[in-house]
N, C-alpha and C positions, 0 to 999 in steps of 0.2 A: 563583594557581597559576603556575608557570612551565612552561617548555614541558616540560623532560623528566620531568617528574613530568605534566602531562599526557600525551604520548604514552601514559609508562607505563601509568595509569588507562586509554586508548584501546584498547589492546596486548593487556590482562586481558577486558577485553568481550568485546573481536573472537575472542579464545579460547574463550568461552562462544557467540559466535555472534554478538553482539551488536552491531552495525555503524549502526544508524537511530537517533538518538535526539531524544527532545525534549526543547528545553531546560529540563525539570522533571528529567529523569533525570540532564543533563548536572547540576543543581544538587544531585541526592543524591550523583551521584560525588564532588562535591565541597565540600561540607556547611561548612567552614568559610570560604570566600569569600562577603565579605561584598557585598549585593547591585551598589553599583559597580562592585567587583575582580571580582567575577564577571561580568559585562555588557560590561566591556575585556577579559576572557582570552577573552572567546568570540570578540570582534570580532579580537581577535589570532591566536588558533585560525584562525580564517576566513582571514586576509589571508594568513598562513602559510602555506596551502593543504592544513593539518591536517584541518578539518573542512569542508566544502562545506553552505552553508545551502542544502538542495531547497526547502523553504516555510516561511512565518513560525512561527516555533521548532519547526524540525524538521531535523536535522542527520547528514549521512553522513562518518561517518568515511574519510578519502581513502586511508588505506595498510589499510586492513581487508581481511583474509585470506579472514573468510568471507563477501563478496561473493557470491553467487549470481546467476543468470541472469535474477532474477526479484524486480529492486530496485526496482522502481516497486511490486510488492506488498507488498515488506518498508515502503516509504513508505506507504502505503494502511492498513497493519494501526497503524502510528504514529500515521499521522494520525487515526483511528479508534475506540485504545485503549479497551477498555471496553463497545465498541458489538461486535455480532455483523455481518461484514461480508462481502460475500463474490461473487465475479467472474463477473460473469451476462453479457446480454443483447449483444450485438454483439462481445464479445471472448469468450466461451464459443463463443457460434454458431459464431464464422469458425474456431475451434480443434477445433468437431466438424463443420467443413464443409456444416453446414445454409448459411451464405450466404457466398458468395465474395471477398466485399471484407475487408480485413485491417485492422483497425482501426492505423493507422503512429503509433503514438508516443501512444497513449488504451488508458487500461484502465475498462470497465464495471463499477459494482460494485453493490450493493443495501445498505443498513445500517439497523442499528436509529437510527441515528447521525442525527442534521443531513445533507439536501441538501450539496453544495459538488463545485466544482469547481477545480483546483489545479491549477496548470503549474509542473512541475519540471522539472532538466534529464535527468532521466529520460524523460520524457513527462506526458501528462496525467492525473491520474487522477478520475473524474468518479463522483460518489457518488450515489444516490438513494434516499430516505429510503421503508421498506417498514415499514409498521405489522401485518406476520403475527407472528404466534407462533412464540417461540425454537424450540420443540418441532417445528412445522411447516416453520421455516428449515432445521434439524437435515436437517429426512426430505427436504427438496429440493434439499440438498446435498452433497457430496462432498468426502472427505480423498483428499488425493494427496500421497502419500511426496515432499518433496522444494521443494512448494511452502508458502509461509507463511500462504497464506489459503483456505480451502475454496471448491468452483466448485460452479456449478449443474449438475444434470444437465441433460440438451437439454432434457427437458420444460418443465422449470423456466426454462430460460432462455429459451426460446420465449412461455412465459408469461410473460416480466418484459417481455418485447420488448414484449407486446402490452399488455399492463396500463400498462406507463408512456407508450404515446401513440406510440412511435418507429416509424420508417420500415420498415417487414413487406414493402416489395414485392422487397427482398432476400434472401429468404427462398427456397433453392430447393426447391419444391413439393413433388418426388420424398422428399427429404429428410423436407422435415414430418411425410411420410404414413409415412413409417419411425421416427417416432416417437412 
């Protein structure tokens, strides 16, 4: 592929929305590069500053329009793909002010998915593997216009604090009991 026939391909995504990808998606965009030529367009892509690698084959488009505020969960739902995933325990809290500390550059999440934790240059995003029921995932979480991965409610997120082991003395009290 060359570059302005990449961009272009680029250009059509980010139109649809489409800005995170991983390198299986970059390879249906472009179906006829063969696996070498395809593996230099990427490394060229990259060096270009066309596409920015966040994590091992996982890729942000650099001049992408629709960009949102909320790129480290567009990276989380990539990383993800296929698994039911979704933003709990230390980054839901500090967001409904159950605990004060603001998680800087780490998003919490729970998944049907593999454990893992990832540093991009977005932040971190740190996964932890929950064996409930889609149906019960469903009823303990929340769609919110705007963002790309559904959140816990407090309950749920107070609950995931406490279920995986993590530090609760952050937890303001008053708060708890109002939920």
């Amino acid at each position: 592929m060359n570059k302005i026939e990449a961009i272009n391909k680029l250009t059509a995504l980010d139109r649809v929305g489409v800005y995170v990808l991983s390198k299986g998606d970059l390879a249906k965009a472009f179906p006829y590069e063969k696996e070498k030529a395809f593996e230099k367009s990427l490394q060229r892509l990259v060096s270009d500053g066309i596409l920015q690698r966040v994590a091992k084959g996982i890729y942000v488009n650099t001049m992408a329009k629709s960009k949102r505020g909320q790129v480290i969960e567009d990276i989380a739902a990539v990383l993800r793909r296929g698994h039911f995933s979704y933003v709990t325990r230390e980054s839901m809290l500090s967001e409904y002010g159950v605990i004060s500390q603001v998680p800087m550059s780490r998003i919490t999440l729970m998944t049907t998915g593999a454990n893992g934790v990832y540093q991009t240059p977005y932040g971190t995003v740190e996964f932890t593997h929950t064996k409930r029921r889609l149906a019960e995932l469903i009823q303990r979480t929340l769609t919110v216009k705007g963002r790309p991965l559904r959140i816990a409610t407090k309950q749920a997120a107070i609950a995931d604090l406490m279920r995986s082991g993590r530090n609760t003395s952050m937890i303001d009290m008053k708060e708890l009991a109002d939920a």
